[in-house]
C-alpha positions, 0 to 999 in steps of 0.5 A: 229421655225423660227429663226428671226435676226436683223442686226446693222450696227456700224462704230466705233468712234475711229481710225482705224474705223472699219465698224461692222455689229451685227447680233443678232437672235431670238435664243440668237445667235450672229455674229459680221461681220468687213464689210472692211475684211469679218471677223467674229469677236467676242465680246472679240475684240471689242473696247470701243465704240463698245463694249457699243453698243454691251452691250446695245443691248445685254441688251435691247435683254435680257429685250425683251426676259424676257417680252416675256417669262413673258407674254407667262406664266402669 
């Protein structure tokens, strides 16, 4: 099986801005990349901004991924 990934690029709002890049697979894999050092980081170290956005999109990625588990057995 192919692993797909869809890349998310997020500046924080909050100083010191970091610019994140989140890259979330198909596979449930996620890695989160601060693009100013080349640092993989994880959620535990994002902030309050950043941190809803990674909520949010690991939400909508859940939601996805029960729909297509729910058309794929009905």
């Amino acid at each position: 099986m192919k692993t797909n990934c869809e890349n998310f690029r997020y500046v924080e709002k909050a100083r010191p801005h970091r610019d994140l890049t989140f890259k979330f697979y198909s596979d449930g894999r996620l890695v989160i990349i601060n693009n100013d050092t080349e640092e993989v980081i994880g959620p535990r170290d994002l902030r309050s901004d950043s941190r809803d956005f990674y909520v949010r999109k690991r939400i909508l990625f859940i939601k996805n991924r029960l729909a297509e588990t729910q058309l794929k057995y009905a």
